[in-house]
C-alpha positions as CSV (number, residue, x, y, z in Angstrom):
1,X,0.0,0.0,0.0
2,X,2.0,3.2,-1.5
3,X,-0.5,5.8,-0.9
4,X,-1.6,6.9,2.1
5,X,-5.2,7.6,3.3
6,X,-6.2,11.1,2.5
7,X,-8.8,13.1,4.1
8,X,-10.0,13.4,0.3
9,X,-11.5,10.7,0.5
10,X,-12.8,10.3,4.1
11,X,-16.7,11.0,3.6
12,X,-18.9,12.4,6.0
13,X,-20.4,9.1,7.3
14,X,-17.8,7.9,8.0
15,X,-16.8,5.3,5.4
16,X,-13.4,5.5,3.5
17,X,-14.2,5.9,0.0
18,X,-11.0,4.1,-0.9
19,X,-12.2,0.9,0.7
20,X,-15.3,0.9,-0.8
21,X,-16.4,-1.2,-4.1
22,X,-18.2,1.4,-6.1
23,X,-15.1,3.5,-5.8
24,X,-13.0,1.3,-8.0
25,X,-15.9,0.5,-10.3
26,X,-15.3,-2.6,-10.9
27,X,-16.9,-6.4,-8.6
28,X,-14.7,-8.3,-7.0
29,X,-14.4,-10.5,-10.3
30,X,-12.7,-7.7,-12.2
31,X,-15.9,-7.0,-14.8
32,X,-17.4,-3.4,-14.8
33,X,-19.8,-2.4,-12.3
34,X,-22.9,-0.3,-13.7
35,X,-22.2,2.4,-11.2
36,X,-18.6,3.5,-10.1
37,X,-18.3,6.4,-7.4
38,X,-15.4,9.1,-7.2
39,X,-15.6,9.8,-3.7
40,X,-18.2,11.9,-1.8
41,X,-16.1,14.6,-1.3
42,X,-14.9,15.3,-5.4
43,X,-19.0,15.0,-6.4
44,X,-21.7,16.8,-6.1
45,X,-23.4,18.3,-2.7
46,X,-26.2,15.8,-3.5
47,X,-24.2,13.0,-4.6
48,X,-23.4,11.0,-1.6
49,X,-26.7,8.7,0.3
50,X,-26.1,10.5,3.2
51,X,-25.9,13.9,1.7
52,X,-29.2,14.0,-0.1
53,X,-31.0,13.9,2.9
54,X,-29.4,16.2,5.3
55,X,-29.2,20.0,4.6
56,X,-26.0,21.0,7.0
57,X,-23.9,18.6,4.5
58,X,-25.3,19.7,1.1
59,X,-25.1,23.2,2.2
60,X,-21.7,22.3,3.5
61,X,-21.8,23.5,6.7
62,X,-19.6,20.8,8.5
63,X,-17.3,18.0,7.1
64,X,-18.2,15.0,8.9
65,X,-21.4,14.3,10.9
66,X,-19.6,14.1,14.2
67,X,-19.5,17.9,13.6
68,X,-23.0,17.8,14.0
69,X,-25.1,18.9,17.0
70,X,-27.9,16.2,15.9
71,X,-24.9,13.2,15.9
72,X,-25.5,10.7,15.6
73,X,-29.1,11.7,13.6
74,X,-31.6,8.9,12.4
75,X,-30.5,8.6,9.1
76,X,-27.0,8.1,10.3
77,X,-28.3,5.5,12.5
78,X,-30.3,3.5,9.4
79,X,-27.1,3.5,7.4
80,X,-24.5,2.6,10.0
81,X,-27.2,-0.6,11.1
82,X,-27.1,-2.0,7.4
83,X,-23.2,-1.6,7.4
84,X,-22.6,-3.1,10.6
85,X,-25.7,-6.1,10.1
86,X,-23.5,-6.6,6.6
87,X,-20.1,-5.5,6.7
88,X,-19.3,-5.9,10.4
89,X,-18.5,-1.9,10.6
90,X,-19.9,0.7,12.6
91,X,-19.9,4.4,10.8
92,X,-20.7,6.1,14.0
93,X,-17.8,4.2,15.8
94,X,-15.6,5.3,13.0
95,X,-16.9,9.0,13.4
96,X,-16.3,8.8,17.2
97,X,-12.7,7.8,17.0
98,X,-12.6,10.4,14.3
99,X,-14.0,12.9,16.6
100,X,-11.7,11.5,19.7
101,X,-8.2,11.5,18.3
102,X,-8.3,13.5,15.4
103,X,-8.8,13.1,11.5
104,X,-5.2,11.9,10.6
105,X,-5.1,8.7,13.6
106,X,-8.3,7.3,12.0
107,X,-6.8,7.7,8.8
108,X,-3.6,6.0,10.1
109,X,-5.4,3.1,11.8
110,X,-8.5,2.9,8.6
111,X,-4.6,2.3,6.7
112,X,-3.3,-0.7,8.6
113,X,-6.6,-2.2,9.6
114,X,-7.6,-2.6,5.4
115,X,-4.2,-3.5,4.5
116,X,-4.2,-6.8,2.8
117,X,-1.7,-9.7,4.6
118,X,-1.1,-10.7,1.3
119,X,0.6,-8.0,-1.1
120,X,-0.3,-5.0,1.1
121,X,-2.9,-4.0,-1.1
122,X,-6.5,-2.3,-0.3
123,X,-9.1,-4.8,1.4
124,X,-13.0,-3.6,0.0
125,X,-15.0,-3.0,3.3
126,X,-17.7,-4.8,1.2
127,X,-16.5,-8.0,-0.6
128,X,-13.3,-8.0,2.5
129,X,-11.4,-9.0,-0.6
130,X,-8.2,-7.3,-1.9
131,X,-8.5,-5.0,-4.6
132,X,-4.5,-6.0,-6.0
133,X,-4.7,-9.7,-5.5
134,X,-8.3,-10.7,-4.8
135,X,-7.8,-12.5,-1.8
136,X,-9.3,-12.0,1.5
């Protein structure tokens, strides 16, 4: 893993967008998705699930919802149960360690915890596979 995390790509929910499948654009099988996703933060205000229905982010009054006096808010909530019923990751624990130690620690420890065993790749937060080698 060359790069490191940027804040870039860190969206307001909390999720990485380098970790997640529809930012590469392609399944886990290597064929073209139907959607691919630049990041929340290099779209538009509206772009993003989270963003379409909360006015403070599409008017972008705050970066991330832990910003937020209504934090975590119902829609938050809905989105973060899916992704830790499917994906075994919790948004809003993400956005409190984000709001804890700081921006850049999360972005250190998002770095080694999705860092494949393997080659040292990116590991999807969807598929858990590696995006270099495929592997989990």
């Amino acid at each position: 893993m060359s790069e490191k995390f940027s804040a870039q790509l860190l969206a307001p929910c909390g999720i990485y967008c380098g970790t997640c499948v529809a930012f590469f654009g392609y399944t886990m099988a290597g064929k073209k998705r139907k959607m691919s996703c630049n990041g929340c933060r290099t779209r538009s205000s509206n772009c993003a699930f989270i963003k379409k229905g909360c006015s403070t982010l599409a008017a972008k009054q705050l970066d991330y919802c832990f910003e937020c006096q209504s934090f975590p808010c119902e829609q938050l909530k809905t989105l973060d149960s899916r992704y830790v019923d499917k994906y075994n990751i919790s948004l809003i624990e993400n956005l409190k360690h984000m709001k804890a130690k700081g921006v850049p620690d999360f972005l250190e420890t998002e770095q080694q915890r999705r860092k494949c065993p393997t080659c040292g790749g990116v590991v999807c937060i969807h598929t858990n596979n590696c995006y270099t080698c495929n592997k989990p």
